[in-house]
C-alpha positions as CSV (number, residue, x, y, z in Angstrom):
1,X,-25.9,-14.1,-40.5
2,X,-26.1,-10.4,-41.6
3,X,-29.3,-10.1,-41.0
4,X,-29.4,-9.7,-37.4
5,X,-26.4,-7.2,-37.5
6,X,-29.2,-4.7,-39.0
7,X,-32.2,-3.0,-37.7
8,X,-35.5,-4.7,-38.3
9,X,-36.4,-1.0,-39.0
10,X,-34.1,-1.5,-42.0
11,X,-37.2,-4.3,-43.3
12,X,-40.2,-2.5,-41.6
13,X,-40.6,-3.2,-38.4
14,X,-41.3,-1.0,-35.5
15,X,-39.1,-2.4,-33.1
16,X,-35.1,-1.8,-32.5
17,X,-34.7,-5.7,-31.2
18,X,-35.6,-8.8,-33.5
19,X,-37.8,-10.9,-32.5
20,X,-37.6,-15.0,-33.8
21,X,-41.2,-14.7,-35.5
22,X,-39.9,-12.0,-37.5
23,X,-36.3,-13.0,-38.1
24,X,-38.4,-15.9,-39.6
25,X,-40.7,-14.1,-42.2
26,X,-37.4,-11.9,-43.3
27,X,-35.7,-15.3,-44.0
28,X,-38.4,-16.8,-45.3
29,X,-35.6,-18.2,-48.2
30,X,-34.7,-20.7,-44.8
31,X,-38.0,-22.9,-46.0
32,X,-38.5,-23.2,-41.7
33,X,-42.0,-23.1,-40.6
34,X,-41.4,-22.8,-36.9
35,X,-39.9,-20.0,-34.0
36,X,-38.1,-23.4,-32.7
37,X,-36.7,-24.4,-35.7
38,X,-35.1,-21.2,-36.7
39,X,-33.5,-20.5,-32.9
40,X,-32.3,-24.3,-33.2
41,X,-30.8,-23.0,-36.5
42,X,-29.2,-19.9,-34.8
43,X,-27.5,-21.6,-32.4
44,X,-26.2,-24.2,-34.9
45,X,-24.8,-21.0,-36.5
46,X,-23.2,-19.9,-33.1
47,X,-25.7,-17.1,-32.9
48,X,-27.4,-16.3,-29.2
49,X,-29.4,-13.7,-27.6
50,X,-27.3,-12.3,-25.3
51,X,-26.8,-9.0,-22.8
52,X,-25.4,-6.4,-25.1
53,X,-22.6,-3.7,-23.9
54,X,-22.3,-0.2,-24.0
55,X,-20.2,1.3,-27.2
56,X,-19.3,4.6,-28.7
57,X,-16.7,5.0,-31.3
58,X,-14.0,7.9,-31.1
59,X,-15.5,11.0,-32.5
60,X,-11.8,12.0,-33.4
61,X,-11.8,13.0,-37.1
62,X,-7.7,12.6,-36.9
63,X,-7.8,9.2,-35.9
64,X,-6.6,7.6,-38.7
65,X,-3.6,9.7,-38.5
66,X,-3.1,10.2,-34.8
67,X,-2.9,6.0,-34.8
68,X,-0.3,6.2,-37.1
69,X,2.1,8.6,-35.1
70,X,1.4,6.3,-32.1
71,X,2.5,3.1,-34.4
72,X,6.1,5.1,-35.8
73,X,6.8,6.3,-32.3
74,X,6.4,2.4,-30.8
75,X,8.6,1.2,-33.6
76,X,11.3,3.4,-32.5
77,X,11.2,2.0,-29.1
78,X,11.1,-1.7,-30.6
79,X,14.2,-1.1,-32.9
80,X,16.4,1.4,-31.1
81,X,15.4,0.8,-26.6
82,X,18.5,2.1,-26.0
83,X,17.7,5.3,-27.3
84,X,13.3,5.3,-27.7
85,X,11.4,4.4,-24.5
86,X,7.2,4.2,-25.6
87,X,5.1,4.3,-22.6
88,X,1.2,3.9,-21.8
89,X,0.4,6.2,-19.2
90,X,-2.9,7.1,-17.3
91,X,-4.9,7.7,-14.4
92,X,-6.8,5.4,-11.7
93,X,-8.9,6.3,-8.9
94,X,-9.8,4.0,-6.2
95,X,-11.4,4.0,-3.0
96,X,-11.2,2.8,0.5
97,X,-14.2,1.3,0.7
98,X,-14.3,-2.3,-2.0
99,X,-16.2,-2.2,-5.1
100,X,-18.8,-4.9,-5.5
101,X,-17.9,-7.7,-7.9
102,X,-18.5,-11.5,-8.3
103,X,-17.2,-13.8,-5.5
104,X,-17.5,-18.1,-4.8
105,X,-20.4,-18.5,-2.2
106,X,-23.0,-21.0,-0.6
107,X,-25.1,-21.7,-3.5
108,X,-28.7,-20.1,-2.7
109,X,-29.6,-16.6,-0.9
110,X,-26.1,-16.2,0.6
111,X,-24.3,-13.6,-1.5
112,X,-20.2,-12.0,-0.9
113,X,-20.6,-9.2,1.2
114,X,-18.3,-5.9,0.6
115,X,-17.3,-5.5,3.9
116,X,-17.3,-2.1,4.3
117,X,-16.1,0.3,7.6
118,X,-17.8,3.7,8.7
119,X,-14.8,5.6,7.6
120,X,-15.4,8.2,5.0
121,X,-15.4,6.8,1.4
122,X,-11.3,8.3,0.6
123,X,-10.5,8.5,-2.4
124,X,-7.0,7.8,-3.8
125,X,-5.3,8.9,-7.5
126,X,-2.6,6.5,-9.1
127,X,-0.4,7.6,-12.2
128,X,1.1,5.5,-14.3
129,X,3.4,4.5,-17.3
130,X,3.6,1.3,-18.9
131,X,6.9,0.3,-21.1
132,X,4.9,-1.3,-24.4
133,X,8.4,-2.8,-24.9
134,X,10.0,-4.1,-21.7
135,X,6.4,-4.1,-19.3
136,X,8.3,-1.8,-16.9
137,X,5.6,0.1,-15.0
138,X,6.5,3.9,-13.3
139,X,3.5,4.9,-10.9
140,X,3.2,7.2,-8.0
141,X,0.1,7.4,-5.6
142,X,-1.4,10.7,-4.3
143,X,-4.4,12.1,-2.8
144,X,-4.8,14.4,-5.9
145,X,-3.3,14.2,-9.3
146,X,-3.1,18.1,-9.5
147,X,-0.2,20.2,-11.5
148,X,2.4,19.6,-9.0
149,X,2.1,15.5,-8.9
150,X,1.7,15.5,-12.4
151,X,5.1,17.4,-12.9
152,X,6.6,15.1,-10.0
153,X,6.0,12.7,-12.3
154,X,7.7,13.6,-15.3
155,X,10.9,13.7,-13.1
156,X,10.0,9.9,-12.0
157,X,10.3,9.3,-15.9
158,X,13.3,10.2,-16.5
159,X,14.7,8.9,-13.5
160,X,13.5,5.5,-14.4
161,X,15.1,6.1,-18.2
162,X,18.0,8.0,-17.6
163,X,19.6,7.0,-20.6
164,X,16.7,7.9,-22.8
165,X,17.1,10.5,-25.6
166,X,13.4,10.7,-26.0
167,X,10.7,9.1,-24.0
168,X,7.0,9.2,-25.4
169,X,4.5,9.3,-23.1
170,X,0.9,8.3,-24.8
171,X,-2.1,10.1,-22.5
172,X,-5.5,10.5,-23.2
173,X,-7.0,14.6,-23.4
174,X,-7.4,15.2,-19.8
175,X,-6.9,19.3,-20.6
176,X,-4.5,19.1,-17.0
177,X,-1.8,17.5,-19.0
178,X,-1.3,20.3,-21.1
179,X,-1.3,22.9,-18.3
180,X,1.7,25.4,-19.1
181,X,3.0,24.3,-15.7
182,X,2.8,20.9,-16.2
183,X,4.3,21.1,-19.6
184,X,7.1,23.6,-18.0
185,X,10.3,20.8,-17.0
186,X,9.0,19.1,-20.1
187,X,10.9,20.3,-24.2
188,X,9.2,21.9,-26.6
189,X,6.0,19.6,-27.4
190,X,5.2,18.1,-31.2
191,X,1.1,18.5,-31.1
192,X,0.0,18.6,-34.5
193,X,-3.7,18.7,-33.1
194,X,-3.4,20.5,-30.0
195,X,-6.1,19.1,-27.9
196,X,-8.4,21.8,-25.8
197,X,-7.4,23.4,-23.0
198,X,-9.5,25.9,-21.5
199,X,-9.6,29.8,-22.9
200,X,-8.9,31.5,-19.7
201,X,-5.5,29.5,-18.8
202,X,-2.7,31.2,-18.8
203,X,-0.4,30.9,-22.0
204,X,2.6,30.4,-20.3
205,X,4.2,28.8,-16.9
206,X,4.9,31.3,-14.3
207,X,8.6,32.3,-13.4
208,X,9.4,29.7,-10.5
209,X,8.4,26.3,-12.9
210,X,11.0,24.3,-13.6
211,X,12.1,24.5,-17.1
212,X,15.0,21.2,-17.6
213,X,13.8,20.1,-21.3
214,X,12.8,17.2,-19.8
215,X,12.9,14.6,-23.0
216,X,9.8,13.5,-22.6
217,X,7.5,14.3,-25.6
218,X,3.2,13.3,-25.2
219,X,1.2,11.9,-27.6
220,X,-2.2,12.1,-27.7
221,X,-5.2,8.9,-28.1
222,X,-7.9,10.2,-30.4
223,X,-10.7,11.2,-28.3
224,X,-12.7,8.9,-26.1
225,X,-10.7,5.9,-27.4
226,X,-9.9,4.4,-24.0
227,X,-9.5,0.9,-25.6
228,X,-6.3,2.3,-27.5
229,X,-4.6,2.7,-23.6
230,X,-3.0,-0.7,-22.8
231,X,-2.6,0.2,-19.1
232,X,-6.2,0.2,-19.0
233,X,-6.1,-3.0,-18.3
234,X,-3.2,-2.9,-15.8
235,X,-5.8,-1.1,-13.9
236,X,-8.1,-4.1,-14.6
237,X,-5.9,-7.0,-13.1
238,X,-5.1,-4.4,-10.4
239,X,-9.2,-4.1,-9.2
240,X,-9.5,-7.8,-10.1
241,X,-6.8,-9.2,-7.5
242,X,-6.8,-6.2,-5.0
243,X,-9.5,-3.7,-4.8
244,X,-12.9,-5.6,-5.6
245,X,-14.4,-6.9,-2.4
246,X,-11.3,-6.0,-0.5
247,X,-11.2,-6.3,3.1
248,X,-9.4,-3.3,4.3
249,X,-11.8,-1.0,4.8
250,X,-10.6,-0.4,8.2
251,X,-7.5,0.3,7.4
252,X,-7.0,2.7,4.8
253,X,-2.9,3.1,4.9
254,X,-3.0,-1.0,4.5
255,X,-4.8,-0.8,1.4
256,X,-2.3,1.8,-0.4
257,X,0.3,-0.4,0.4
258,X,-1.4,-3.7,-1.1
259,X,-1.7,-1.3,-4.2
260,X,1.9,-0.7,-4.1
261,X,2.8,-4.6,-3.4
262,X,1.1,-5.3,-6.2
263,X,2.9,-2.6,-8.8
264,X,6.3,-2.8,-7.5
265,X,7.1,-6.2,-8.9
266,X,6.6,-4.5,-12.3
267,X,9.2,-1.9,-12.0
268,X,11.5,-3.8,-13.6
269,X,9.9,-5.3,-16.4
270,X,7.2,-8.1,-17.1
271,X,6.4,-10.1,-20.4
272,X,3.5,-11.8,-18.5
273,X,2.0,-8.4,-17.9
274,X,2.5,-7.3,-21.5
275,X,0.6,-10.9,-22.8
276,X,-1.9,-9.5,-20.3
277,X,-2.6,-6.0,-21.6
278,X,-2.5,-7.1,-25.6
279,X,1.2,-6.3,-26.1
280,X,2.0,-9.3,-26.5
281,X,0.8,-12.4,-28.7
282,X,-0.4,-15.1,-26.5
């Protein structure tokens, strides 16, 4: 019913939400005479009034065309793996005390408690790079994800695709990742639309960077299109199973390692996780 996709502004009204009374006069071509009838109507139709959700559509006036380089780098990972890895890769911060969530409980006023420990609230950094091909996930946990964890990381790469003559790693416009440093162990990068970096950064790496033309080439999401990043929900299952309502609080080196436990099976590969993430068709 189109009607409801469009403001009742669009038709006169004041108000930014319809209401049945006037959804009624609008459709007066219905030939229904009550509020009742129409919402038994409505739901006949499959339409209900429901919670919406928070949306904003990439700005990015290249993201036609940044999509596109995304699609012809993947397809040269699906045809040629031997020589074209195509990774998701991105950032997760978590913390050691659990984030609320839904929970099974005593039906009435008793509610799943986040058992949280008088510790200070730590914070902890994951990145990570998911294979859209094989499901092969490459991660490493830090306290920060600053220059030198970001250029660690690079190396982790290409020691996980050794073989690789080119390995694309697709990463939203955090300016960090384009720091001359951490783009030093890295060859010469193909940005047709640079993204921003701040002015008063230096131009080039400094003398001791590692320069090893790494083969590693970014490609950047359009802007604020976090939907486009696959490992996004990686990160999803990951707060899901582990970190909502977590008991660990008390023991902060215990809950890094239940992150780890639950990565590490992916190093070498899953189709479940890519059917979870989209990859894949069910």
């Amino acid at each position: 019913m189109a009607v409801v996709r469009r403001s009742p502004q669009v038709f006169g009204y004041a108000n930014v939400r319809w209401k049945l009374g006037q959804l009624l006069d609008v459709c007066d071509w219905l030939r229904l005479t009550s509020p009742g009838g129409l919402s038994q109507l409505l739901q006949r139709l499959g339409i209900s009034y429901k919670r919406g959700r928070d949306y904003v559509h990439s700005p990015d006036r290249h993201y036609v065309e940044k999509l596109e380089l995304l699609q012809q780098a993947r397809l040269r990972a699906y045809y040629a793996p031997e020589r074209y890895v195509f990774t998701y890769a991105d950032q997760l911060t978590y913390y050691r005390q659990p984030s609320l969530a839904q929970a099974y409980a005593i039906r009435g006023h008793a509610q799943p408690l986040a058992e949280r420990s008088h510790a200070k609230n730590t914070a902890f950094r994951i990145m990570g790079a998911l294979n859209a091909v094989s499901g092969q996930v490459t991660y490493r946990q830090r306290s920060h994800t600053n220059i030198a964890c970001l250029v660690d990381f690079w190396y982790d790469l290409r020691q996980a695709y050794p073989d690789a003559t080119t390995i694309y790693v697709v990463v939203d416009n955090w300016p960090v990742l384009f720091h001359p440093e951490v783009l030093a162990p890295l060859q010469a990068q193909n940005l047709p639309w640079p993204p921003y970096v701040p002015s008063n950064w230096p131009k080039e790496a400094s003398q001791p960077a590692r320069h090893d033309n790494l083969p590693i080439q970014l490609l950047c999401l359009p802007t604020y299109a976090s939907w486009l990043n696959p490992i996004e929900k990686l990160w999803r299952w990951l707060k899901q199973d582990v970190l909502h309502l977590h008991r660990l609080s008390h023991d902060w080196p215990a809950l890094k390692q239940a992150v780890a436990d639950f990565l590490d099976p992916f190093a070498a590969g899953s189709r479940p996780l890519l059917r979870y993430v989209g990859l894949l068709p069910d």
